[in-house]
matplotlib code that plots the C-alpha trace (Angstrom):
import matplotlib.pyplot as plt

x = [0.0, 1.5, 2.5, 0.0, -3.2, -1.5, -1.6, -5.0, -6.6, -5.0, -6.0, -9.8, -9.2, -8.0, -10.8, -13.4, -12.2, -12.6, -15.9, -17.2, -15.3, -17.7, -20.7, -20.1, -21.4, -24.8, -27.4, -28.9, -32.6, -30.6, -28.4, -31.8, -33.5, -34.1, -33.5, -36.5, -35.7, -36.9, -33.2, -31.4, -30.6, -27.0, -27.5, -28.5, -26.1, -23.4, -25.1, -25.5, -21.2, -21.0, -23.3, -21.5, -18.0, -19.2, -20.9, -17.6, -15.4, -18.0, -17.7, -13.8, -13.7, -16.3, -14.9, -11.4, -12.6, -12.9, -9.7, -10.4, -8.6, -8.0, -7.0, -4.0, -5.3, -3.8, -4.7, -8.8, -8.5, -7.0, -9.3, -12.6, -11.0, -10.1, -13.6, -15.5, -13.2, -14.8, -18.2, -18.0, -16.8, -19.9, -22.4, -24.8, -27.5, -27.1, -29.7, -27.7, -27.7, -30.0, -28.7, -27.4, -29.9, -33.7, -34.6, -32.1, -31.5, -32.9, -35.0, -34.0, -30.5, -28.0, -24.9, -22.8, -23.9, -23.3, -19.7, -18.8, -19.8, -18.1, -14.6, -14.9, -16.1, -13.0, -10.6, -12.6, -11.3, -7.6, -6.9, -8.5, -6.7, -3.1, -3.4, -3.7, -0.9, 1.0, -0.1, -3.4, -2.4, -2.2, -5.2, -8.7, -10.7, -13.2, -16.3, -18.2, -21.8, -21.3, -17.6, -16.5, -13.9, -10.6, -7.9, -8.2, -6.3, -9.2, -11.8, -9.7, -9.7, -13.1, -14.6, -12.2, -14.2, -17.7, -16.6, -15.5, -18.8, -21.4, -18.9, -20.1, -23.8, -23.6, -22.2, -24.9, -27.4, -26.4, -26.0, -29.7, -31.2, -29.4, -30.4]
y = [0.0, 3.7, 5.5, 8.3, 6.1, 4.0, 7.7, 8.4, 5.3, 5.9, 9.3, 7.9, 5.8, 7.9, 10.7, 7.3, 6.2, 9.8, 10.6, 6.8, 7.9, 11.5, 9.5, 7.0, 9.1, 9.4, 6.9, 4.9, 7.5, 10.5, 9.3, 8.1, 11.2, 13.4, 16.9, 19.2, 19.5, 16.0, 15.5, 12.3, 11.2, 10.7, 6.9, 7.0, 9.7, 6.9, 4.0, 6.3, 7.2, 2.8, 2.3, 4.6, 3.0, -0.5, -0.3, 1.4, -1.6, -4.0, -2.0, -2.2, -6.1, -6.8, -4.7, -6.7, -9.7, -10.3, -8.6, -5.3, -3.1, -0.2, 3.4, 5.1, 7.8, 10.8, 14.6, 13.9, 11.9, 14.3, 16.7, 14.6, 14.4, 18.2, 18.8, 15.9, 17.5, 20.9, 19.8, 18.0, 21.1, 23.3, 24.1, 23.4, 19.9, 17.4, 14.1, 10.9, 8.2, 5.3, 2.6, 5.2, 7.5, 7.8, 4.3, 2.2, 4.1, 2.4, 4.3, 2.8, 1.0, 0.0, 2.7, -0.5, -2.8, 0.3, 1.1, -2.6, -2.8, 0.0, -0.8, -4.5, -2.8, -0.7, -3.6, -5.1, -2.7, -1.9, -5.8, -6.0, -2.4, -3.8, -6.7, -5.6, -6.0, -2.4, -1.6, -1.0, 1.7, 4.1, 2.9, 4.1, 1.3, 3.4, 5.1, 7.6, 8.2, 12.3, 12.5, 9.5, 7.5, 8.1, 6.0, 4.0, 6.5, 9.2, 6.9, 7.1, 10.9, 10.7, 8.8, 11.6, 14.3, 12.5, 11.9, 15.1, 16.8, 14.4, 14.7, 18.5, 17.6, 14.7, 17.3, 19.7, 16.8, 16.0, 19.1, 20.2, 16.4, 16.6, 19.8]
z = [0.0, -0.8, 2.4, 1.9, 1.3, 4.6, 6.3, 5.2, 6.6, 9.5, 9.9, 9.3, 12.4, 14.9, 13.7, 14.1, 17.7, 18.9, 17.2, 18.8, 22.3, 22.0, 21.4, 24.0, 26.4, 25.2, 25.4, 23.0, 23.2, 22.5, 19.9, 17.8, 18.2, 15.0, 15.4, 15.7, 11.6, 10.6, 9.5, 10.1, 14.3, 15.0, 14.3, 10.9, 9.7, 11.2, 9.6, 6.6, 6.8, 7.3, 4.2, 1.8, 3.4, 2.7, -0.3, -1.8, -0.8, -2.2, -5.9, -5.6, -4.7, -7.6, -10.0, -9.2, -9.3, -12.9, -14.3, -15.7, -17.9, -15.8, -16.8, -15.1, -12.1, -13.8, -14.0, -14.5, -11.2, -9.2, -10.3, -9.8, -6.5, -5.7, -6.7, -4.7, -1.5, -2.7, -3.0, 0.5, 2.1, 0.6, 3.5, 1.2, 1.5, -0.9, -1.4, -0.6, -3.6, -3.1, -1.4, 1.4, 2.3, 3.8, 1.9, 3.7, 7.0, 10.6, 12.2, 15.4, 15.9, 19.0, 19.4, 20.3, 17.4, 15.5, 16.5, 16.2, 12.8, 11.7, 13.5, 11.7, 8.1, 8.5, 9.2, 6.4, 4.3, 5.3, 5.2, 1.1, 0.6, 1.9, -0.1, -3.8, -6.1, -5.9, -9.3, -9.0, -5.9, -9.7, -11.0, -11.6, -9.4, -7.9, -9.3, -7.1, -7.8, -8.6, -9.2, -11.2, -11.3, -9.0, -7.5, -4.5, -2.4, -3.9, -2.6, 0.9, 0.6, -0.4, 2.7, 4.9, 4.0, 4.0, 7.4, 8.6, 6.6, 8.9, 11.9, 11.9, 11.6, 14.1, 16.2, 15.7, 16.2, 19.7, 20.5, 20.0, 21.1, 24.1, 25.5]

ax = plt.figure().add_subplot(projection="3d")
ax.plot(x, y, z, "-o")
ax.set_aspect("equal")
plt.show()
């Protein structure tokens, strides 16, 4: 694996320990409560963040699994990539794609079940990630929904930021639940 996507996963570790460590404090009423908005309760915006995660890794393995020809990651890439990054940091609200949004999300789940879920689908993913043959580190595997397709450190970079944008609103969501 290239040191910086190494770096990058690690980075989406620590930030996941301390966001679980924050919300470890709150019981399991508060952290399914929907904010007086209608918008999502902590627990689905997690199990929305675990979805998008998961179903990412599951397009990667498939799309590996029968051989494709794969274009380098070059300049288009990076760009798709600056401008996801961009897009994620807009304080503007977006509709999630199927598969990740209102249609799939528990209304109710366990914190616990949750957290455990997410540590494992995490593992999940650094063990597939570390090992790939080191050529396709330069490839184009991944295809976002919106961006396109990107290398598998883009797809890295691109879970960062998805985290960090519903890290804020989780934050804002506890904040006005738990009052």
């Amino acid at each position: 694996m290239t040191p910086s996507l190494t770096q990058c996963l690690q980075k989406m570790d620590r930030d996941l320990e301390e966001l679980l460590g924050q919300l470890s404090a709150f019981d399991n009423d508060v952290l399914n409560r929907r904010p007086a908005d209608g918008g999502w309760s902590v627990m689905q915006v997690m199990h929305h963040l675990m979805l998008a995660e998961e179903g990412s890794l599951r397009y990667v393995k498939k799309k590996l699994s029968f051989d494709p020809k794969l274009q380098d990651a070059g300049m288009q890439s990076w760009v798709r990539q600056f401008l996801l990054r961009f897009y994620l940091g807009l304080p503007l609200k977006f509709k999630a794609p199927k598969g990740v949004g209102d249609d799939v999300l528990p209304e109710r789940s366990d914190f616990r079940e949750a957290a455990q879920r997410w540590k494992a689908s995490r593992k999940d993913m650094q063990d597939y990630l570390a090992g790939l043959p080191e050529g396709l580190y330069s490839k184009s595997v991944y295809r976002h929904p919106f961006a396109g397709r990107m290398s598998l450190e883009g797809m890295a970079r691109f879970f960062d930021g998805h985290f960090e944008r519903h890290r804020k609103q989780i934050e804002r969501v506890v904040a006005e639940v738990s009052a």
